[in-house]
VOLUM-25464 format. One record per residue (C-alpha): residue in one letter; residue number from 1; x, y, z. Coordinates in steps of 0.02 Angstrom, whole numbers, padded with zeros to 5 digits. Layout:
<marvexs>
type:seq:xx:yy:zz
A:NUM:X:Y:Z .
...
</marvexs>
This chain:
<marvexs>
type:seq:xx:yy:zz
X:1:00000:00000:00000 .
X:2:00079:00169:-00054 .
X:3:00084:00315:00074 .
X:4:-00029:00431:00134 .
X:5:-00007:00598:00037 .
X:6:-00128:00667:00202 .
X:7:-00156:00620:00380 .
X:8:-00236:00673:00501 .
X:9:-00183:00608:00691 .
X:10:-00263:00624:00838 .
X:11:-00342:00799:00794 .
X:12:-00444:00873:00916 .
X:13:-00535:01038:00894 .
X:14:-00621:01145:01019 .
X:15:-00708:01313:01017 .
X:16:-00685:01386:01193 .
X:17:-00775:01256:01297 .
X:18:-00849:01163:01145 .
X:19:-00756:00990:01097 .
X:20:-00797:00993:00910 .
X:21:-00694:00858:00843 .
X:22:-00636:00694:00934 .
X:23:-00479:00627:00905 .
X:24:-00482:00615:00715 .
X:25:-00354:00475:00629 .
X:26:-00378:00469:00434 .
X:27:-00272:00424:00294 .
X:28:-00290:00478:00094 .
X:29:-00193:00416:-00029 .
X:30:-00148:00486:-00227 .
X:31:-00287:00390:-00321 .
X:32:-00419:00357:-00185 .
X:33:-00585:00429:-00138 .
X:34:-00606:00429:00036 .
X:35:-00814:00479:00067 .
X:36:-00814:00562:00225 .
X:37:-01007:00533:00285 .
X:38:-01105:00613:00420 .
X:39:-01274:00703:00448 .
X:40:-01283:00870:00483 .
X:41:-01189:00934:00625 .
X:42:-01099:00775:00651 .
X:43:-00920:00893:00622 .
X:44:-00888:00873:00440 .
X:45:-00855:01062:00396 .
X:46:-00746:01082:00518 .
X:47:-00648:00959:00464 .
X:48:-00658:01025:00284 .
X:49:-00591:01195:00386 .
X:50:-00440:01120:00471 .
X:51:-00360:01042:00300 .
X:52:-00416:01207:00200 .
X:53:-00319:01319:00322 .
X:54:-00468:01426:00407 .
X:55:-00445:01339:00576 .
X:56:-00274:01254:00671 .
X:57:-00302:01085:00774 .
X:58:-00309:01117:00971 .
X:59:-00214:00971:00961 .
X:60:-00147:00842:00865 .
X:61:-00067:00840:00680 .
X:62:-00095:00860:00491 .
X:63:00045:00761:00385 .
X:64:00087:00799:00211 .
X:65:00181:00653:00133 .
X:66:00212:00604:00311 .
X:67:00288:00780:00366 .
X:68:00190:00888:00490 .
X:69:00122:01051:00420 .
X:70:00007:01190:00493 .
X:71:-00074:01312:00380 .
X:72:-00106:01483:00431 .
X:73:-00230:01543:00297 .
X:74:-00309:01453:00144 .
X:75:-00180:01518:00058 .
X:76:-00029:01400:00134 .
X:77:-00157:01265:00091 .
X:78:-00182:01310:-00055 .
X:79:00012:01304:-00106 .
X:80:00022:01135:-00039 .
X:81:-00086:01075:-00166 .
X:82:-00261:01079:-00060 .
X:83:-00411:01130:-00154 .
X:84:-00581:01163:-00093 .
X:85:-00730:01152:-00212 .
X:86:-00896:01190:-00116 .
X:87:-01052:01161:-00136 .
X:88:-01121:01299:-00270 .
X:89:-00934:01274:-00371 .
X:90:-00839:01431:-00289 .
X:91:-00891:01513:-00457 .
X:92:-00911:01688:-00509 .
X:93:-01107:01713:-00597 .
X:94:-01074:01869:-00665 .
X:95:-00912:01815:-00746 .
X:96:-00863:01741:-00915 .
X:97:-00810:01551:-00890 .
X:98:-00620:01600:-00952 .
X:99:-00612:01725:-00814 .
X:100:-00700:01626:-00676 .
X:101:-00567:01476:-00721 .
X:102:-00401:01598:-00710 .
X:103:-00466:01722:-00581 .
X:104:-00333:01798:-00481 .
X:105:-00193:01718:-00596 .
X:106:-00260:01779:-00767 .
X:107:-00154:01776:-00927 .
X:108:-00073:01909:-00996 .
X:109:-00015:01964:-01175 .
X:110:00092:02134:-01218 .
X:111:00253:02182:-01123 .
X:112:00295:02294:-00955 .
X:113:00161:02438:-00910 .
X:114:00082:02366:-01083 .
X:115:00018:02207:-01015 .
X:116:-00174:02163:-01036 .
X:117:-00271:01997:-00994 .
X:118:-00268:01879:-01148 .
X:119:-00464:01843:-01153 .
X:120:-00429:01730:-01303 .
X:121:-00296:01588:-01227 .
X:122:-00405:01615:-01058 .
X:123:-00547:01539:-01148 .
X:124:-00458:01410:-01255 .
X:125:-00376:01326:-01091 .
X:126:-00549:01340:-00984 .
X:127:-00630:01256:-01101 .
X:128:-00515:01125:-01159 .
X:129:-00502:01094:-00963 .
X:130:-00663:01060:-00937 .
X:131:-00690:00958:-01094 .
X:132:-00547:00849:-01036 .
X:133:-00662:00791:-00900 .
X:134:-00807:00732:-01027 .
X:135:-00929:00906:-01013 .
X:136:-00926:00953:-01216 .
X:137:-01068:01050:-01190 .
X:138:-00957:01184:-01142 .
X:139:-00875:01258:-01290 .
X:140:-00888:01460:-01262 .
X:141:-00760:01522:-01150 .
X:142:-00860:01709:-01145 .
X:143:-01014:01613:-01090 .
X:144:-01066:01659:-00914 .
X:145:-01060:01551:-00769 .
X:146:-01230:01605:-00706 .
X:147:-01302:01523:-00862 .
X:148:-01219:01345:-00829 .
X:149:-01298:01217:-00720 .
X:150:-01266:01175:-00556 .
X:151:-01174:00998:-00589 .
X:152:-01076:01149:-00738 .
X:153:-01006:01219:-00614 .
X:154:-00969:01086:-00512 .
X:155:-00856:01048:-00669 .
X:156:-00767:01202:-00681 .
X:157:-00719:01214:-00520 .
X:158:-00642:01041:-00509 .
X:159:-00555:01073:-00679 .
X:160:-00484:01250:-00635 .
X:161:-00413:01152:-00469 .
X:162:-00339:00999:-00569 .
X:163:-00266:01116:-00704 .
X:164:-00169:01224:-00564 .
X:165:-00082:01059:-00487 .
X:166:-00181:01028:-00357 .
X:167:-00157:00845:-00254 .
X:168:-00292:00848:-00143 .
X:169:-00473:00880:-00185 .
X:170:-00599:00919:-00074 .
X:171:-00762:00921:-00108 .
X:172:-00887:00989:00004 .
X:173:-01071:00902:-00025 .
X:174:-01044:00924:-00217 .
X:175:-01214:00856:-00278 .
X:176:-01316:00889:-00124 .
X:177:-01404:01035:-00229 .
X:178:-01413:00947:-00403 .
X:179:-01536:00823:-00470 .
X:180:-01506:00638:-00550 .
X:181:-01420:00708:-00700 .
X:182:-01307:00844:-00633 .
X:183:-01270:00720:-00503 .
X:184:-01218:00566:-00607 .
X:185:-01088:00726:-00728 .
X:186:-01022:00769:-00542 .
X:187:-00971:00559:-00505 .
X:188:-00898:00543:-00661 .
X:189:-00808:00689:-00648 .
X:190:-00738:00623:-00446 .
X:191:-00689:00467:-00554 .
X:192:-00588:00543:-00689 .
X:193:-00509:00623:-00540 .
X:194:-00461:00476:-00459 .
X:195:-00384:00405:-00636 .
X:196:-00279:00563:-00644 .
X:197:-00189:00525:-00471 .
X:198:-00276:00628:-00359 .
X:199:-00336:00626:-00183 .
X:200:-00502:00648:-00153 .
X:201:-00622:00699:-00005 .
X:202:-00784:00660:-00040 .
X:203:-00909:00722:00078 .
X:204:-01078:00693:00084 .
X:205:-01225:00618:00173 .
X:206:-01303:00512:-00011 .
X:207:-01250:00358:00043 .
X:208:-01286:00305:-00150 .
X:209:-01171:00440:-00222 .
X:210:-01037:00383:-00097 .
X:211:-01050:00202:-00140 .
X:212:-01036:00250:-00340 .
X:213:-00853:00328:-00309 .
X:214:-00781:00289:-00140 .
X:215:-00634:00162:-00108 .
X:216:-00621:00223:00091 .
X:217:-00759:00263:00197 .
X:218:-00758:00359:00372 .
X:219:-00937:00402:00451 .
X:220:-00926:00548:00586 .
X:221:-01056:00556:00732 .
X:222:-01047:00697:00832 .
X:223:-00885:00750:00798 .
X:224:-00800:00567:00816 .
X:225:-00752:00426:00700 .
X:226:-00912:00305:00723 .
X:227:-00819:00172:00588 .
X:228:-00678:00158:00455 .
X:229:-00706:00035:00329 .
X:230:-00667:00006:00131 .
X:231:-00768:-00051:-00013 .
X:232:-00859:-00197:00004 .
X:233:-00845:-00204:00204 .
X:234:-01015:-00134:00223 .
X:235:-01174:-00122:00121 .
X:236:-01278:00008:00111 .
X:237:-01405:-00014:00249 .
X:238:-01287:-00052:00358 .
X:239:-01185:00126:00317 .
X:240:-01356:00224:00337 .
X:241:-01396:00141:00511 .
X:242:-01210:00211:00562 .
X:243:-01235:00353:00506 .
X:244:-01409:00370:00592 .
X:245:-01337:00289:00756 .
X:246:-01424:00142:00705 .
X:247:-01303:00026:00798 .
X:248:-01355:00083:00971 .
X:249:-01537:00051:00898 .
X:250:-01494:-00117:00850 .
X:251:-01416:-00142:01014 .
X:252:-01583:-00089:01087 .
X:253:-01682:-00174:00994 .
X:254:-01584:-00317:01028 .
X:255:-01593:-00313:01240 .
X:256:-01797:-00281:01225 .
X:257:-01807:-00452:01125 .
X:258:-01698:-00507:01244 .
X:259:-01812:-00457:01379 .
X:260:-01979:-00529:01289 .
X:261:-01896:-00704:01272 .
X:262:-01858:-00703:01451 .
X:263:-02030:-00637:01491 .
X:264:-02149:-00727:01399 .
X:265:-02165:-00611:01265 .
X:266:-02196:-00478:01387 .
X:267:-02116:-00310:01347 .
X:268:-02007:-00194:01465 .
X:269:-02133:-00111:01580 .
X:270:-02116:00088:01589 .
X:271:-02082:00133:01759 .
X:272:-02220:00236:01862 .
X:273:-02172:00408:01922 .
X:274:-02126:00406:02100 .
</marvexs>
């Protein structure tokens, strides 16, 4: 088994008196999707904010190619090869796909004092980019990213990340919003970036849309690691139950039969108030 490109180990995070995380071990590798699952509040984002360089751990460690690092902005993450796609894309409606794709690092034509942005190679490399990762309906770099669809942008975002060298790829809920079709563009696309080498964090709480890409699985309950299991280990039902707590249900479940067979069928009696 190669080594991790990212770790996390034994990463607590707190907010004043608030424990928010839980002593958090993970591994991702180049060429694996790990699905990170977990219903709402369960302490997904904030992991999504510790590797993205908004928040530090209180304590504990984040490895890069088994090297501690600490990031102090989004920045430092961001030139360790850590990119962020959230939800809605982290696009720009109001601009022109070409400038949405190179925004902040546009390219230039002309010389010194001269220098203007080069609209035309902008939109030649935005849209070959995106092509690249199977989206041909996307052929006008001057179109606007307001017009696209949601699973669009989705696209573009992922494609501007890839293009500037990033490693690991995190994507935050990326077809929560989008229906069937936008959905199944957004898998393919988590897929072709697998094939290229990359990390991936895939969080969500669509069990199905984790089960169509994911090779590593990690379900979060209330800001702990409930299980860590691969492929095959678990099937479906048995992920949603963790990641409703259905385990202490079973377990419940489990002592009233318990109870019944030892009581002639009779079930647990509810105490009277005193």
């Amino acid at each position: 088994m190669t080594a991790p490109i990212l770790s996390l180990k034994n990463v607590n995070k707190s907010f004043g008196p608030i424990d928010v995380l839980h002593d958090i071990n993970l591994d991702l590798r180049a060429g694996e999707v790990l699905c990170l699952l977990g219903d709402n509040g369960a302490g997904k984002s904030t992991v999504i904010r510790l590797l993205s360089g908004v928040h530090k751990p209180t304590t504990g460690e984040i490895l890069m190619d088994g090297k501690p690092v600490s990031f102090a902005n989004p920045r430092e993450a961001s030139d360790h090869g850590i990119a962020t796609v959230h939800q809605f894309g982290g696009t720009f409606p109001l601009m022109s796909i070409g400038r949405s794709f190179f925004v902040g690092l546009e390219p230039t034509k002309g010389w010194g004092p001269f220098k203007i942005y080069d609209r035309r190679r902008a939109n030649e490399i935005a849209v070959k980019a995106v092509q690249s990762f199977g989206i041909t309906r996307i052929d006008d770099g001057d179109r606007l990213v307001g017009g696209l669809s949601g699973g669009e942008r989705q696209s573009l975002a992922i494609a501007r990340a890839v293009h500037f060298g990033a490693r690991v790829l995190i994507l935050d809920e990326p077809t929560a919003a989008l229906g069937v079709k936008q959905a199944a563009h957004v898998l393919r696309i988590v897929n072709e970036a697998k094939r290229r080498g990359l990390a991936v964090i895939f969080i969500t709480h669509q069990v199905m849309h984790a089960m169509a890409v994911g090779d590593h699985f990690a379900v979060l309950i209330r800001g702990a690691i409930a299980a860590d299991f691969h492929k095959g280990e678990k099937t479906r039902e048995e992920i949603t139950d963790l990641m409703a707590g259905g385990e202490t249900m079973a377990t419940l479940e489990a002592e009233i039969e318990g109870y019944m067979q030892a009581h002639d069928g009779h079930p647990p009696q509810v105490a009277s108030p005193a």
